[in-house]
Every structure is written in structure tokens, then in C-alpha cells.
N, C-alpha and C positions, 0 to 999 in steps of 0.2 A: 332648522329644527321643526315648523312646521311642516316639514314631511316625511317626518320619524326619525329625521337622523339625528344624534349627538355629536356636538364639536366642541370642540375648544381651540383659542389661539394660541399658536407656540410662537416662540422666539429664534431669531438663528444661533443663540446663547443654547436653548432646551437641547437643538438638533443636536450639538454637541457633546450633550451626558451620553456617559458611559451604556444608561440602558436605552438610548434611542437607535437601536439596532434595529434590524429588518431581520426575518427569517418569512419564506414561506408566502410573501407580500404581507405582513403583518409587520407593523413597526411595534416596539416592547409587548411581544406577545403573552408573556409573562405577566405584564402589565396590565397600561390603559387597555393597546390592542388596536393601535389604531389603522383603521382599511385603509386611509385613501388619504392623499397631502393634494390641498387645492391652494393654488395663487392666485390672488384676485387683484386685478391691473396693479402689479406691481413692477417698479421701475428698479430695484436695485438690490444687490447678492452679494455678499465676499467670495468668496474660492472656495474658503473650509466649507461652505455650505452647499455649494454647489457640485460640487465633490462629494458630498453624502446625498444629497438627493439624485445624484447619476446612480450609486450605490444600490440607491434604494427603487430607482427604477430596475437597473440590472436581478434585484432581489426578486421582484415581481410585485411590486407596490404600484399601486395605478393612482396616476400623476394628473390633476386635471389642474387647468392653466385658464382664468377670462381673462379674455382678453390678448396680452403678448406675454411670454415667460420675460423674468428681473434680466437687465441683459447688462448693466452698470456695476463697478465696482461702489462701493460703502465708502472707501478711503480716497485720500490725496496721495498716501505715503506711498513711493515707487509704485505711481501709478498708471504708466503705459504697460511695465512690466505685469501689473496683475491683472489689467483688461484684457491683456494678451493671452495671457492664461486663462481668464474667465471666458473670453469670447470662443477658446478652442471646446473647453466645456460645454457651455450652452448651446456649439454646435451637434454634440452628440443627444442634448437632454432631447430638442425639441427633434429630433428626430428618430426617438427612440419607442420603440412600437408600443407601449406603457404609456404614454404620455399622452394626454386628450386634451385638444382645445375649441373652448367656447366660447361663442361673442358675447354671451350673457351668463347674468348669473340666473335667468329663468331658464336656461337651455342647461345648466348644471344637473339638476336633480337625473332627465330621463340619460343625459350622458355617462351617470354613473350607476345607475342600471344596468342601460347597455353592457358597463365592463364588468357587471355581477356583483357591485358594491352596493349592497341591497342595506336598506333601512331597518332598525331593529322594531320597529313601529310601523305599522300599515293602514292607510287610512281605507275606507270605502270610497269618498269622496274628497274631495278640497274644504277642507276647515282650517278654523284659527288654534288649533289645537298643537301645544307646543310639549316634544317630548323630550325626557332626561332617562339615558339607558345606563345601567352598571350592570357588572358580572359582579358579586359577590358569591365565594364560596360554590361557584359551582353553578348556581343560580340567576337567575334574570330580574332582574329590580328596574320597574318604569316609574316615571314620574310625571303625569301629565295633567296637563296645565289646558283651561279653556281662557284663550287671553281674549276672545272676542268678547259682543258685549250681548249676546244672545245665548239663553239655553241651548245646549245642541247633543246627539243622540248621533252618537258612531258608531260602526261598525268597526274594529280596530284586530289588527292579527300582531302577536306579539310574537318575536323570536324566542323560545325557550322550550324545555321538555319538563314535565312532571307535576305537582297540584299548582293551581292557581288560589292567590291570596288577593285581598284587596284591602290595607291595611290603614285604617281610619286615623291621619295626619291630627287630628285635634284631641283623641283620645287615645289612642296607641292602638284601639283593639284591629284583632284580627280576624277576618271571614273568611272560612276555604269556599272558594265557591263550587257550582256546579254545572252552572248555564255556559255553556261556550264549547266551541268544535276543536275538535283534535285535527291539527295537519301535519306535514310533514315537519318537525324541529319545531312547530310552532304551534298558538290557540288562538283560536277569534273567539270572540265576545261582543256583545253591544253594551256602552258605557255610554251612560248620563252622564252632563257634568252643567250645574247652571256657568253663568258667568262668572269671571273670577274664579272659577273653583278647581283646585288642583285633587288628584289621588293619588294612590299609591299603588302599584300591582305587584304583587310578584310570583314569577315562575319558577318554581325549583322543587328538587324531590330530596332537600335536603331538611325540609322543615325549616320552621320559623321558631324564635326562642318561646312566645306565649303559646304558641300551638304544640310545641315538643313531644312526645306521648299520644295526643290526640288526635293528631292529625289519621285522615284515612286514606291512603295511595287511592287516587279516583281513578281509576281505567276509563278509556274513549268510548265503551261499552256501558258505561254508567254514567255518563253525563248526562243531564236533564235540560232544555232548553222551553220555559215558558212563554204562553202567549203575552203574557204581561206580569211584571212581579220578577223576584230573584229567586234562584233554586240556589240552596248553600246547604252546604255538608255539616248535619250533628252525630256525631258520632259516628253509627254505623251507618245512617239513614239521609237521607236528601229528605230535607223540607223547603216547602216553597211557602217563599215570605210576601205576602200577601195584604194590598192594603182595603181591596174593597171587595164585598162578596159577585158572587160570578162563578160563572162558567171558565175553567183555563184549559187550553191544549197544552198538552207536554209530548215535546218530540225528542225524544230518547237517542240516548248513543248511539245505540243499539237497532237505530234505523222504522223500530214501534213506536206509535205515538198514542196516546190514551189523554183520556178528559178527565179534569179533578175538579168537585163544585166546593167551592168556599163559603157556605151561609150563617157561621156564628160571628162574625164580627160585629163588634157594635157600633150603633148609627154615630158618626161624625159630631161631635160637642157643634154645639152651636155658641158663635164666638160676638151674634149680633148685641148682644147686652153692652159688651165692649168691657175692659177693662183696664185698672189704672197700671203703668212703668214706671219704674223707678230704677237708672243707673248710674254704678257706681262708676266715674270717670274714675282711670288710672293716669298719672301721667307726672312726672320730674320734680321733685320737690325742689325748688330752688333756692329754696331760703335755708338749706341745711349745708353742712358742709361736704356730707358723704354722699357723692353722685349719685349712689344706687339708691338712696332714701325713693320712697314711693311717695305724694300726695294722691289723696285719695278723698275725691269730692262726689256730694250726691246730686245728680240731676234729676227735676221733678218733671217726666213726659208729659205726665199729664194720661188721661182717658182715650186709649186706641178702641178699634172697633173691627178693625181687620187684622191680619198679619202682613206684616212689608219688614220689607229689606232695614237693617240697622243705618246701611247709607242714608235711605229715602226716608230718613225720621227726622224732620226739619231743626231739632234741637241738639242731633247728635251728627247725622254727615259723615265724611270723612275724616274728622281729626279728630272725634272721641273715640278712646279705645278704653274698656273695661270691661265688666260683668251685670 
């Protein structure tokens, strides 16, 4: 997942259902959607399973294997007979021009490249950056996660066509933005994320439920790229949201670039006086009978003099969570 792709574990119970078809190398395309079936050093297959994943290579599903493909029957019950049958299988899977094998799972990612099973996420470089892709209605929903323990500044190409959102996880709202390249079926952008901090993006030209009515179809001819700061769409116009005055370059879809100076903002509060916190621990009331009850205690910080992290606040940490 840190290299844009989304998985999940199936079962040889899932491979099963009715909607785990193949059409087109897409398994339930109607569906999840999913490109590509990877085994990883595994020693052991029944027949019905191995029988739909031949299926699904004949389909045109690209099959990647570390290590050795399952070559073992699951059962005891009439068991010369179903090795015999699994062994005649297994002879066509791993020799079937769909089928890719790795000694590693570090040699996986550029091996399914190679077959065009490309990531719905694209990094610029190697980050801790972990993603979660959906197709919704038409639409491309990311969800990306910075699990390392440093701030970090990506360059990121997402799979999708039509406005880009970027929907704020703690408050619902939602920003169309501006800043990011139009490529082919997809947009890059550069995204901040501190540690721990996940967001939300999404591509689609089908609108978003808060944005409904307002939203403005941004063409690649209108997109705004600043030298520092966000360009986001209000209504008819691109504003660039801006935190310090300065001089900014804006390089336009449109291939023009132009200067825009920012000088009313006001000078930064000065926070040296310090002042006093007070938080409201939330956390399980146990002395009630009904689980959900909340106790709700006040903790006295005390006189701060900077801004830090709620972790790095020696009285709160990790296991207080409130307001």
C-alpha cells in the first residue's frame, strides 16, 4: 500500500462467490475491480480454487506468485486422487503466460508494472505514505495516510478525471481545489501531510453531496499552481489561500504564469506571554451500568508558552483523548 496500491485479503471461501468472476482481466468488475491476484510463499490450494484461478488467468488477470505457486492439496479426504488432479492444474497455472513469479516481495511492485497493473496512487519518490483507493459513483476516493514519523511534501498523481476535492476527516467540509496538473485519466498535485495525518481526496465530476450546486467544472486551462500556499475554487474565481505576505508566482493551466503580492495580512499573534490549558478528558464511565455512558474529567495543564503536539504535552500523551 505504500506504493499506491489498495488490497485486501481474500479467502479460497470469497474466490468462490457468485460475483468473483473475471471479465476483461478484471475480477468483479461491477464491483471491488480487482487488477491483479498475488500469492505470497504459499504451500497449499484445493482444486475449486485452483480451477478458478486458471480461469482467471485464461480471462486475462495477471497472476503474480513469491516465491513458488500453492502446489499441496488443503485435505486428507481422497487424497492421492485430488493431488493428482491439483498437480495436472498447477502444471498449466505456472506455465501460463499471465502468470509472474518473484523471489521477493521487493521485486513485486516494479513486476506488476511491467504487466500494466499500475497503482491508483503515484508517488514522486519513496515515502511512508499509505494509500486507500474506491471508485464511488463514478468517482475516485483516496485516502492517504502519512505513517512515518516525519512531516513529508509529495508529489502524488492520482487515477481519476474531473474536479479535485480534498475533504477535511475531522470536520466534513469540503475544498475544490485548484493547484494540480491535468494528465492523461489522472492529476498531480503536491500534498502536505505531518505525521500521523491522513486526508481525503477526491476525483470526480460527479460532485460531492456539500458541494452540490456549487461546485465549478475546473478545466486543465484553469488550473492555478502556486509558488507556496493553495489555490482553491469559490465560486466562479480561484483564490489563493495564503498564510504570509510575499511575492507568489502562479503557473497557470494555461501554460502563463503571472505574480500576485499578498500584503494585508496581519503580523502573527505573539504566543510568548504563554497561556493557561485546560482539558476535558473523555473516557468510559465504569462505574455505570450502560457502556456508552461518557466520564468526563477536567485536567489542569497548566501555563503553555508555545504550540506542541497534544502527544508531547507530558500530562496528556497518548491515552488522553477529549477536547
Amino acid at each position: 500500500s505504500n506504493a499506491g496500491y489498495s488490497y485486501e485479503f481474500v479467502s479460497e471461501n470469497l474466490l468462490q462467490l457468485d460475483s468473483a468472476t473475471c471479465e476483461n482481466g478484471i475480477i468483479d468488475p461491477e464491483g471491488v475491480g480487482y487488477k491483479a491476484l498475488v500469492f505470497c510463499n504459499q504451500t497449499y490450494m484445493n482444486v475449486d480454487t485452483a480451477e478458478k484461478v486458471l480461469d482467471y488467468l485464461n480471462q486475462g488477470l495477471p497472476v503474480f506468485v513469491i516465491g513458488e505457486f500453492p502446489s499441496q492439496v488443503t485435505s486428507f479426504y481422497h487424497w492421492e486422487q485430488e493431488q493428482a488432479k491439483l498437480d495436472k492444474i498447477v502444471a498449466e497455472i505456472v506455465n501460463h503466460e499471465n502468470l509472474v513469479t518473484v523471489a521477493s516481495q521487493q521485486e513485486l511492485v516494479a513486476a506488476m508494472q511491467e504487466q500494466g497493473v499500475h497503482p491508483g496512487a503515484a508517488y514522486g519518490e519513496d515515502c511512508e505514505l499509505i494509500t486507500a483507493h474506491r471508485e464511488i459513483d463514478g468517482g475516485d476516493f483516496y485516502y492517504i495516510y502519512n505513517d512515518g514519523v516525519e512531516d513529508t511534501t509529495q508529489q502524488i498523481t492520482l487515477q481519476g478525471e474531473g474536479n479535485v476535492y480534498l475533504i477535511d476527516l475531522w470536520s466534513g467540509d469540503v475544498t475544490q481545489l485548484a493547484d494540480y496538473m491535468v494528465g492523461n485519466g489522472s492529476i498531480t498535485r503536491e500534498f502536505s501531510l505531518q505525521d500521523n495525518e491522513a486526508i481525503m481526496v477526491a476525483v470526480t465530476d460527479s460532485g460531492l453531496p456539500s458541494v452540490t450546486g456549487t461546485a465549478t467544472d475546473l478545466t486543465s486551462e484553469n488550473t492555478v499552481i502556486p509558488s507556496q500556499g493553495i489555490a482553491q475554487v469559490n465560486g466562479n474565481t480561484v483564490d489563493l489561500k495564503a498564510s504570509t505576505n510575499g511575492d507568489y508566482q502562479l503557473s497557470m493551466g494555461d501554460g502563463s504564469s503571472r505574480t500576485v503580492t499578498v500584503n494585508s495580512l496581519p503580523d502573527a499573534y505573539d504566543l510568548s506571554s504563554g497561556w493557561n490549558l485546560t482539558v476535558e478528558r473523555w473516557e468510559d464511565d465504569t462505574t455505570t451500568e450502560t457502556k456508552n455512558d461518557t466520564k468526563k474529567t477536567d485536567i489542569e495543564v497548566g501555563k503553555l508558552d508555545q504550540l506542541v503536539s497534544w502527544s508531547d504535552i507530558e500530562m496528556l500523551g497518548n491515552d488522553v483523548s477529549g477536547i
